[in-house]
N, C-alpha and C positions, 0 to 999 in steps of 0.2 A: 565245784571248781577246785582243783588243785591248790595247797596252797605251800608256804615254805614255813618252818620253823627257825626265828633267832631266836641265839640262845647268845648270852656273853656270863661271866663268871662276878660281875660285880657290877654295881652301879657305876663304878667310876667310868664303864666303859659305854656307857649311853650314849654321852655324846660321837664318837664313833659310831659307834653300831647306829644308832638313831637315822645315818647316811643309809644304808640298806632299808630300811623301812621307808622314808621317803622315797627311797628310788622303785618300789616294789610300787607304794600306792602312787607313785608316776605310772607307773603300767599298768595298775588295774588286777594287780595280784595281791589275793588274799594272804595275811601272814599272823602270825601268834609269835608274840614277843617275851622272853623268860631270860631271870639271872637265876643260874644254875651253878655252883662250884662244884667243879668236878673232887677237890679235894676235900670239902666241907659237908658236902651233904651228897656221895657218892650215889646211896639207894633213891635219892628223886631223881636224879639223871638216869637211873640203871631205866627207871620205872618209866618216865617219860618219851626216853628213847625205844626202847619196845615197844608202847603205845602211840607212839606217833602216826605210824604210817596206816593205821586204822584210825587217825580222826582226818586224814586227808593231805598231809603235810606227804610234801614228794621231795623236798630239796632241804637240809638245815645250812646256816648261814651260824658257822661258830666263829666268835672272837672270843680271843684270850692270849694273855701277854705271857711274861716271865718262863716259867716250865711248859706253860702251853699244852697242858693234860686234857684240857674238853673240847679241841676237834678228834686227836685221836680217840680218846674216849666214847664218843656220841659215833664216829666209823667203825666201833668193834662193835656197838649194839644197835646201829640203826642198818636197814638193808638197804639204803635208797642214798644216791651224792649227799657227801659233806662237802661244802667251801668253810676253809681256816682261814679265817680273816689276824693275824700278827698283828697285836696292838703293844704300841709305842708304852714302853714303861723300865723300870728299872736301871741298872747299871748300864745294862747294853744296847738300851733305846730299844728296843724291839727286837733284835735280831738274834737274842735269842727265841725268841717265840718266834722268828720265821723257821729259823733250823727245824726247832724240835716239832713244826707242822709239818715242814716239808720233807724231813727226814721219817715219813712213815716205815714202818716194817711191810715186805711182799703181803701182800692179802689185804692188806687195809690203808685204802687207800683214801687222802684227804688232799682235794682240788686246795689249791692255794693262791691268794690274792698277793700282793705286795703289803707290805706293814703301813697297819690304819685305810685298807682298800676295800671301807666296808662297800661304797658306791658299786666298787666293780663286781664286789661277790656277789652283790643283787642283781647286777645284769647277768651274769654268770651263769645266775640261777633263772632268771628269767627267758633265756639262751634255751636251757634245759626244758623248761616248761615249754617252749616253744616249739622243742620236735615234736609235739601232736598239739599244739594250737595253732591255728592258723590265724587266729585273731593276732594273739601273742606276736608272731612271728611277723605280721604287717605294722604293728607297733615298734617293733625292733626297727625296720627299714626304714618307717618314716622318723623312728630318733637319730640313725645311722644318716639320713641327710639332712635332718636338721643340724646337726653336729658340723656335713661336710658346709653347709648355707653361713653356717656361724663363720669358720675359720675364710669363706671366701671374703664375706662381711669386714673383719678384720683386715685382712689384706687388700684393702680395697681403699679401707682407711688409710694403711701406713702407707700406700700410693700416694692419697692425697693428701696428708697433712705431712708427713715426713717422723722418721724416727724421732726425730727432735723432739715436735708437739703431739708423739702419739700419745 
């Protein structure tokens, strides 16, 4: 089975990233979990992202905040979807780490989440793996109405109890 690679640049960002990995093994997709600094230890990212898509990894899932060097990084040496997950930090709260993801250069390209959207980059990626699973892709539909059951769920409540005591 296919599986995805997260990668984040430091521990501080687990608790983020930790969202994608929950949401992967909500779906029943395999994943390998690594902190990699694209600036610190350049040749294990050169090495892992070339080796990747020879152990089974089809999708990576990069978080990284500030300069935001390891989505772009891991899209110039891997051949398969990046998601840049923008994690909240520094002066700028995140936004510079959404810039410098979503401002890739032509030819390398990196899918982007919203800042600290590790959740969504897993469905993203689960999205991805789903144009050739079929399994996958009926998982999607019945989270896509459980999702739409919840919000009727709620609206059903503020009918009955009233904004008041919702």
């Amino acid at each position: 089975m296919p599986k995805v690679g997260i990668i984040m640049g430091s521990d501080s960002d687990l608790k983020v990233m930790g969202k994608a990995a929950e949401t992967l093994e909500a779906f029943g997709v395999d994943y390998e979990m690594h902190i990699i600094s694209a600036h610190r230890e350049a040749d294990v990212l050169v090495e892992y992202c070339q080796k990747a898509a020879d152990r089974g990894i089809r999708v990576l899932i990069t978080g990284a905040g500030l300069a935001a060097a390891l989505p772009g990084m891991c899209a110039a040496l891997f051949p398969l979807p990046v998601i840049g997950v923008p994690l909240k930090g520094g002066a700028l709260n995140g936004q510079d780490a959404l810039y410098s993801i979503v401002q890739m250069p032509p030819g390398v390209p990196v899918a982007t989440v919203g800042i600290d959207g590790a959740k969504n980059a897993a469905l993203l990626a689960v999205r991805m793996l789903a144009v050739s699973d079929g399994t996958l892709l009926e998982k999607l539909k019945a989270f896509a109405a459980e999702q739409k059951e919840q919000v009727i769920a709620k609206d059903a409540r503020l009918a009955e109890v009233g904004y008041q005591n919702y």
